[in-house]
RODO-2510 file (C-alpha; in nm, 4 decimals, decimal comma):
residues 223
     n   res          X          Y          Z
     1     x     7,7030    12,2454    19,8930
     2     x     7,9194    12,1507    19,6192
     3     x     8,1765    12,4191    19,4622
     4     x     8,0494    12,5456    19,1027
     5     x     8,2215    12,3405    18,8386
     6     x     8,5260    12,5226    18,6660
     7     x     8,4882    12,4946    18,2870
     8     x     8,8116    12,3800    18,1337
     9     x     8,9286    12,5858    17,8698
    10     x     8,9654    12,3440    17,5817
    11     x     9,2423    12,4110    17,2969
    12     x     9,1471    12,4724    16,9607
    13     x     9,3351    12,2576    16,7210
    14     x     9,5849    12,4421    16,4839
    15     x     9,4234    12,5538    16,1194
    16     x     9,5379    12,3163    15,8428
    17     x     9,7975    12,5271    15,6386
    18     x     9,6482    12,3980    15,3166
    19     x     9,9120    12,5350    15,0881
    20     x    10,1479    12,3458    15,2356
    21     x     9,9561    11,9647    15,2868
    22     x     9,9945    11,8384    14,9860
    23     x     9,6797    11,6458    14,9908
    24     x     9,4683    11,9526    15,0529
    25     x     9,6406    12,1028    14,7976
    26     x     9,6160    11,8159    14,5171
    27     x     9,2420    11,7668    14,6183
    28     x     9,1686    12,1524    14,6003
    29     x     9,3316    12,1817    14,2435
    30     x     9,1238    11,9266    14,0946
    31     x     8,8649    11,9584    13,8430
    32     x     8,5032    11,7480    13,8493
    33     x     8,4687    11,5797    13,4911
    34     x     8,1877    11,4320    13,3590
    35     x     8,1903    11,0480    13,3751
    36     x     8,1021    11,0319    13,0033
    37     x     8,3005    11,3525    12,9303
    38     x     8,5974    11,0815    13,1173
    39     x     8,5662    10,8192    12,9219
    40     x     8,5237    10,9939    12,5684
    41     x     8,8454    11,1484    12,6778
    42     x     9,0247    10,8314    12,7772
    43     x     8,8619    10,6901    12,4463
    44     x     9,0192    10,9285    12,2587
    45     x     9,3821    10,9449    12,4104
    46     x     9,3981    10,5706    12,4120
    47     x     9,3093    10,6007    12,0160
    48     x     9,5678    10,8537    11,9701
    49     x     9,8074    10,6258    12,1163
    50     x     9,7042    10,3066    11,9399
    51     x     9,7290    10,5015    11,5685
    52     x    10,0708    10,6318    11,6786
    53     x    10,2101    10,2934    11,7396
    54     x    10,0381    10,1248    11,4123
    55     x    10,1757    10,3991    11,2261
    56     x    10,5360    10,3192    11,3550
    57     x    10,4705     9,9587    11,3550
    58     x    10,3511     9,9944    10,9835
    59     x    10,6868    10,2038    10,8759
    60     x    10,8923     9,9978    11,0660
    61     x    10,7660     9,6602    10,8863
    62     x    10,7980     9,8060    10,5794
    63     x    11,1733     9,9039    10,6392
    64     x    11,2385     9,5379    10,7757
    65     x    11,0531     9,4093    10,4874
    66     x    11,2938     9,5728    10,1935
    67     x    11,5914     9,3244    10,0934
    68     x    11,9351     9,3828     9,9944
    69     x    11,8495     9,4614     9,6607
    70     x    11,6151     9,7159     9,7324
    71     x    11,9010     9,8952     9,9494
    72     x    12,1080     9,8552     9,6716
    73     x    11,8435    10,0435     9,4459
    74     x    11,8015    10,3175     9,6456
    75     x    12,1799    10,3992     9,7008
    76     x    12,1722    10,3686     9,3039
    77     x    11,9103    10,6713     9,3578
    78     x    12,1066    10,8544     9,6321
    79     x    12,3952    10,8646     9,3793
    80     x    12,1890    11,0440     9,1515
    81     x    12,0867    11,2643     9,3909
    82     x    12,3818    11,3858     9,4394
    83     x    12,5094    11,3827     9,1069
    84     x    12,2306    11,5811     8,9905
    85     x    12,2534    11,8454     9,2391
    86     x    12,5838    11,8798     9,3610
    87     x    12,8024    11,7954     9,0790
    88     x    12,6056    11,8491     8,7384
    89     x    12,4210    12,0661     8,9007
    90     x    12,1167    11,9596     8,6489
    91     x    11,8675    12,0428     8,9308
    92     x    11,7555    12,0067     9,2848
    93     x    11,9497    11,6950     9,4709
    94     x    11,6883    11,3855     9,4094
    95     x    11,7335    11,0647     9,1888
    96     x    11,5066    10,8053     9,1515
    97     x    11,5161    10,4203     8,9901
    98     x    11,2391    10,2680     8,8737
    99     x    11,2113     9,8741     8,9367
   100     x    11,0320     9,5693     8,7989
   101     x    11,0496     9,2092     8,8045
   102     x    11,3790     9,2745     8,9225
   103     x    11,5109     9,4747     8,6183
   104     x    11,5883     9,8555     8,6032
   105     x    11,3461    10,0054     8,3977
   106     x    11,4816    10,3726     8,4310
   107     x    11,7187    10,5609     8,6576
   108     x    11,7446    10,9485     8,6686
   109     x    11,8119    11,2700     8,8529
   110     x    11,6483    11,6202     8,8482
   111     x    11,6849    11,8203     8,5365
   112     x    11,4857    12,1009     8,6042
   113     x    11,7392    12,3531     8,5638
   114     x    11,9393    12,2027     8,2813
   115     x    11,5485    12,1698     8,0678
   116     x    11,3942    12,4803     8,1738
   117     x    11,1267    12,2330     8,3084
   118     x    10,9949    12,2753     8,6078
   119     x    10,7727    11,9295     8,6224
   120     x    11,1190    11,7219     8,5133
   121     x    11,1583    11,6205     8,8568
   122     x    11,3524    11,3199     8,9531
   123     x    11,0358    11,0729     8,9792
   124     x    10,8591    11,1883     8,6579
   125     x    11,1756    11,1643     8,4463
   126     x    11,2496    10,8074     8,5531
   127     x    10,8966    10,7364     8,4913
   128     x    10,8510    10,8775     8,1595
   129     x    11,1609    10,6838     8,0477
   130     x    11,0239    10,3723     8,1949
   131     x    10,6589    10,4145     8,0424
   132     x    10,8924    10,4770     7,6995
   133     x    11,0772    10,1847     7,7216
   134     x    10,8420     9,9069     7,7391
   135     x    10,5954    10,0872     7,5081
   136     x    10,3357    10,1127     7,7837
   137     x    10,1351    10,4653     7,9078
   138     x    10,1555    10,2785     8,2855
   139     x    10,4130    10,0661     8,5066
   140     x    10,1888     9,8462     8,6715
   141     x    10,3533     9,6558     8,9765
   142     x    10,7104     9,8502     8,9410
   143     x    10,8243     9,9848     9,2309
   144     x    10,9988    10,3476     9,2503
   145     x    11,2851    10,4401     9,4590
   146     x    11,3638    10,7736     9,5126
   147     x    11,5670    10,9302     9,7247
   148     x    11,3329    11,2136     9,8790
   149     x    10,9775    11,1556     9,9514
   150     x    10,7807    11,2463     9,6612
   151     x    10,6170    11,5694     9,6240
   152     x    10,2422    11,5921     9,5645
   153     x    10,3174    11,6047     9,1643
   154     x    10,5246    11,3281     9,1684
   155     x    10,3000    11,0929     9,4216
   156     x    10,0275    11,1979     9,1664
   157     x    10,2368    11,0730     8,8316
   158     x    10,3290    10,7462     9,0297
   159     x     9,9590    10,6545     9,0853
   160     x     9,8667    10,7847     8,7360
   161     x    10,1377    10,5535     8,6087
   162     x    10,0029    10,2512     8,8234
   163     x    10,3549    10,2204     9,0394
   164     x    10,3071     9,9652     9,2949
   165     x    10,4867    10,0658     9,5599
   166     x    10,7435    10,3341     9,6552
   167     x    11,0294    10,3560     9,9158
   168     x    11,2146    10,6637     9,9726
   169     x    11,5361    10,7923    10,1726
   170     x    11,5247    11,1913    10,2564
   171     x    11,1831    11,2949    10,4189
   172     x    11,0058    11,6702    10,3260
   173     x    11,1085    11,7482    10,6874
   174     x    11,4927    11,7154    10,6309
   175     x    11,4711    11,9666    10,3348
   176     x    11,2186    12,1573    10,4104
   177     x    11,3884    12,5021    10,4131
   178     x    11,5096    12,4594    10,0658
   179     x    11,1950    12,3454     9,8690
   180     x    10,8238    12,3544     9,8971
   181     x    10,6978    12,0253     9,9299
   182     x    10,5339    12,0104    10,2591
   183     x    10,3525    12,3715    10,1483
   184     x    10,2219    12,2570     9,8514
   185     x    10,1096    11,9071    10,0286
   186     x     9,9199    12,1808    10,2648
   187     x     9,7965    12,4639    10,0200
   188     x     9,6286    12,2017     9,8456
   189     x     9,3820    12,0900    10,1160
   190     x     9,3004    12,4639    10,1706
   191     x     8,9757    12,5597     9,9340
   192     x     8,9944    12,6522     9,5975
   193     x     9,0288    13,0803     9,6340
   194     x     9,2153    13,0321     9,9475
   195     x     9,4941    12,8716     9,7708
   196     x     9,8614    13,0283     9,6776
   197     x     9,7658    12,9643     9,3137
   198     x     9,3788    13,0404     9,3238
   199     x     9,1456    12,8246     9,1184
   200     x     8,8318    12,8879     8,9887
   201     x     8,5778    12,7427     8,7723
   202     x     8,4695    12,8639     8,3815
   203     x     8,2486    12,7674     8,0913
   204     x     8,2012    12,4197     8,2885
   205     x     7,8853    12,4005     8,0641
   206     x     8,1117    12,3632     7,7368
   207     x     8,3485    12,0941     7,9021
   208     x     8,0400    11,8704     7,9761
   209     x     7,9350    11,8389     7,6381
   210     x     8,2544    11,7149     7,5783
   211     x     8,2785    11,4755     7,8246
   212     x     7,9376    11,3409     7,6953
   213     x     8,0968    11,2790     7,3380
   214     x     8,3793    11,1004     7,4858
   215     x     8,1189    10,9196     7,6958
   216     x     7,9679    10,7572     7,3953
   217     x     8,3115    10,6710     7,2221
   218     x     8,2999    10,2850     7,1812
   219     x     8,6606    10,3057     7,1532
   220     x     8,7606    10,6208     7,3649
   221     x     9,1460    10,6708     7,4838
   222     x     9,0848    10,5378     7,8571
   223     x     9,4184    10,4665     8,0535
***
């Protein structure tokens, strides 16, 4: 008769520490997502990417593409920068030089404290002088150089005046704890009542029926 079989105790493998396999551990922290909740999110970083890099591309190209004269134009403007707002002392520091077919049409700084004005910024100076001196209410095709980045009321008097293209030294960010220009630029795409200066609408009615006499004008004051 044979001897009952002795059961071998077996050993038990040790528990996986988890916390410290860092498989476990990068497996266990991950997050299931969506394969078309994936992609739309791949879409859009890869978009995000692409319009960073045309935006540099785009600024860079348009730095390589200005010429000696151009750099020459815009120290002309720096110069009146500073010679507006650190010795005259006329007005903020910005100068700007207005430029067609290769001849200066006007060059000027800020005079807003010297003419109580606060719209006789840099930009709209030079352009009012220019618009003066060849007897024209635009400067189509001139190109501006200034030497900050135009504010919002000076972008809008360039493309009311028709300027064709604008290059500029000193960027909203490099002044912007001095003047407003980045606020503005954002107060204005904030609705109407929501605005520092709110705006509201009145006898709209009354300003139609003027609009409709201007309408029918044969020769009306377009520009």
């Amino acid at each position: 008769m044979r001897p009952p079989r002795v059961r071998r105790a077996t050993k038990e493998p040790p528990p996986v520490d988890t916390k410290n396999n860092s498989l476990d551990h990068l497996f266990s922290s991950a997050r299931v997502v969506e394969r078309r909740g994936f992609l739309a999110s791949g879409a859009a970083l890869l978009t995000a990417a692409y319009a960073g890099e045309a935006v540099a591309a785009t600024a860079a190209a348009a730095t390589t593409a200005a010429t000696e004269q151009d750099r020459q134009h815009m120290r002309m403007a720096i110069d009146l920068m500073r010679k507006a707002g650190v010795v005259e002392k006329t007005g903020g520091p910005f100068g700007c030089v207005i430029v067609r077919d290769g001849e200066i049409l006007a060059a000027s700084g800020n005079s807003v404290l010297k003419d109580n004005d606060p719209s006789a910024h840099a930009e709209v100076n030079a352009i009012r002088a220019a618009c003066k001196k060849i007897g024209a209410p635009n400067i189509k095709g001139a190109t501006m150089f200034t030497s900050c980045e135009p504010c919002p009321m000076c972008y809008s008097t360039a493309y009311w005046a028709r300027v064709g293209k604008i290059y500029y030294a000193a960027a909203w960010t490099d002044y912007a704890d001095l003047f407003d220009d980045s606020n503005i630029s954002i107060d204005m795409k904030k609705p109407y009542a929501k605005r520092a200066v709110p705006v509201a609408p009145l006898l709209r009615e009354d300003a139609q029926k003027v609009w409709l006499e201007f309408r029918k004008m044969p020769d009306g004051a377009k520009y």
